[in-house]
C-alpha positions, 0 to 999 in steps of 0.5 A: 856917134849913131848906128843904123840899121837901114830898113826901107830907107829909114835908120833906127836904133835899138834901144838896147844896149850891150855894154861890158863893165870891168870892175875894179875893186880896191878893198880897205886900203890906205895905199891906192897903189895896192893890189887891184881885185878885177871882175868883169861883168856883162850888162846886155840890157842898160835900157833908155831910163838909166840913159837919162839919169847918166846923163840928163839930169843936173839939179845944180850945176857948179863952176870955178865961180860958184862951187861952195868952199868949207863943206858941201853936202850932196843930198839924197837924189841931187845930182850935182855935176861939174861941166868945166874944170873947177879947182878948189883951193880952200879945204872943203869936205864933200859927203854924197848922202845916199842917192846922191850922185857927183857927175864930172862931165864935159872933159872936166877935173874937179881937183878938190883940196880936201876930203869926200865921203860916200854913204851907201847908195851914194854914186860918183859918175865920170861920163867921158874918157878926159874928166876926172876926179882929183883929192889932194886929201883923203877918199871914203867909199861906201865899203858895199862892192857896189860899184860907186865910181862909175866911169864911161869910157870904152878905153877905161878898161885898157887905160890907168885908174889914175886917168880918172881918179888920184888921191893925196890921202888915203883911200878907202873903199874904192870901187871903180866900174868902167864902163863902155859908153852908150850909144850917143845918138838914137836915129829914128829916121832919116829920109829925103824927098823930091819936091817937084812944086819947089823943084827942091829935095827935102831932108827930113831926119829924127832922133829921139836921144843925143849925147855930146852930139855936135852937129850934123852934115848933109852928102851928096854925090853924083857917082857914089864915090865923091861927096860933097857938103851941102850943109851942117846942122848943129845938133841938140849936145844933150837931149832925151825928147825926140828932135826932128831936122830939117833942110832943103836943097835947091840943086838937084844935080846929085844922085846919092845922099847920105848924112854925117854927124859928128861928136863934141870929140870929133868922132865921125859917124855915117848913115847909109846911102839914100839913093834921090833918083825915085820914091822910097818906100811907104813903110818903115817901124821902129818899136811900136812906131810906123815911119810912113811917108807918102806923096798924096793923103793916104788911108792906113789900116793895121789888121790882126792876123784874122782879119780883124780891122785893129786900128784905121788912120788918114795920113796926110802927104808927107812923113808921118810917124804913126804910134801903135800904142793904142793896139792892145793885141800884142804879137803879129799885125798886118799893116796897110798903106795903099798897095803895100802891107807888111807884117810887124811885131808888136810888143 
């Protein structure tokens, strides 16, 4: 799913995110079914870098065909993931070394006949609401509260522990974080012209992250209530560089647009309405970045607040995305294009 926020007609996202984890935490213990101490803590700045390791990286990939049997050592910083359900039969004993983590993703079960040791600063992540862990045997945890079982699922807090982890065995050092999943898709803009030389529009959008991203649909309507599809765009499932889409329509007969996109689990999100009867305007940010789009080549200025010329650039026609990087002044600038100026913090 996506959020946007409409800002002269783009979307972007905050790369922010507010997430509330519910800590569970089941001390020494050799009956899972004991007393579960709760906590909950509150996390407003899980930032774009702990995204990508959550989610991204997967040094070894291992399936029904290929996961090893007898033992399997996880090693500092390696990231093993499981994308598929994988049973394995043969006893096998798994110890994550510290830095290691085993991610279980993709509505998968690792159902493991076995034993798993985690040493301190070893990680375990459940990444959706339908994977899971299961241990016909024994569980050893690191014993530091530090929130080594991590599961991302907005339903985890209200759901079992036992959606996400069984044992046969005992278990030791338990301790479970439930955490609310991210937001799956960053916009960075989404736009769409008239190209009077084609007598087409033009659809242009960007994201610069995606998670479980399935596809995406173009809407229109010629009265703001009725919507039709024109077209479905498959997305990038998992992806941390910035993507850019594109799609060109040849009716004309429609006033209103609006872009859907759908998660691998069939959620539904749906931008703003972008209205095709005029031009947009020039301007839009996100972050240090200006979302410039004109029809003709254009000369845009950024300006400090004493006049003085920080940053001059020729933008061609079209939709340009213009970094601010470069301007060391941090605070209010002036940014011109044309006949429009707008005021933008920089950070």
């Amino acid at each position: 799913m996506f959020n946007f926020i409409l800002i002269n007609a783009f979307f972007p996202i905050n790369g922010f995110i507010q997430s509330q984890i519910l800590h569970l935490h089941n001390s020494i213990s050799s009956n899972f079914n004991q007393t579960i101490v709760k906590k909950i803590l509150l996390i407003t700045t899980l930032t774009f870098g702990i995204l990508l390791n959550i989610y991204c990286q997967c040094d070894i990939t291992y399936t029904n065909a290929n996961f090893p049997t007898g033992s399997l050592i996880i090693n500092s910083n390696e990231h093993v993931c499981v994308e598929e359900n994988v049973t394995v039969s043969a006893y096998t004993s798994i110890l994550i070394y510290s830095g290691g983590i085993l991610k279980i993703r993709n509505n998968s079960t690792l159902n493991l006949n076995g034993s798993m040791t985690l040493n301190p600063g070893a990680e375990i992540y459940v990444e959706d609401c339908n994977s899971k862990l299961e241990i016909n045997g024994n569980y050893t945890g690191a014993n530091l509260n530090d929130c080594e079982f991590k599961v991302f699922c907005n339903d985890c807090e209200t759901s079992p522990q036992s959606n996400y982890f069984t044992a046969t065995g005992s278990v030791a050092y338990l301790d479970i974080c439930c955490q609310l999943s991210p937001l799956p898709v960053e916009m960075t803009y989404f736009d769409a012209q008239k190209n009077e030389n084609e007598r087409c529009i033009d659809y242009r959008w960007g994201t610069a992250s995606e998670i479980n991203n399935d596809y995406f649909e173009i809407l229109v309507s010629k009265d703001g209530n009725s919507w039709n599809s024109i077209s479905r765009i498959p997305g990038n499932g998992n992806s941390f560089v910035n993507k850019d889409y594109f799609f060109k329509s040849f009716d004309l007969n429609y006033t209103y647009s609006k872009l859907k996109q759908v998660d691998f689990d069939g959620t539904e999100t749906y931008s703003d309405i972008i209205f095709l009867g005029h031009t947009q305007p020039d301007l839009s940010f996100l972050n240090n970045r200006v979302v410039v789009r004109t029809e003709t080549e254009k000369q845009l200025r950024v300006y400090g607040i004493t006049g003085a010329l920080l940053l001059s650039k020729t933008i061609p026609a079209g939709t340009t995305i213009v970094r601010l990087d470069e301007i060391t002044i941090k605070g209010i600038v002036l940014v011109n294009i044309g006949t429009t100026t707008k005021k933008v913090i920089l950070k």
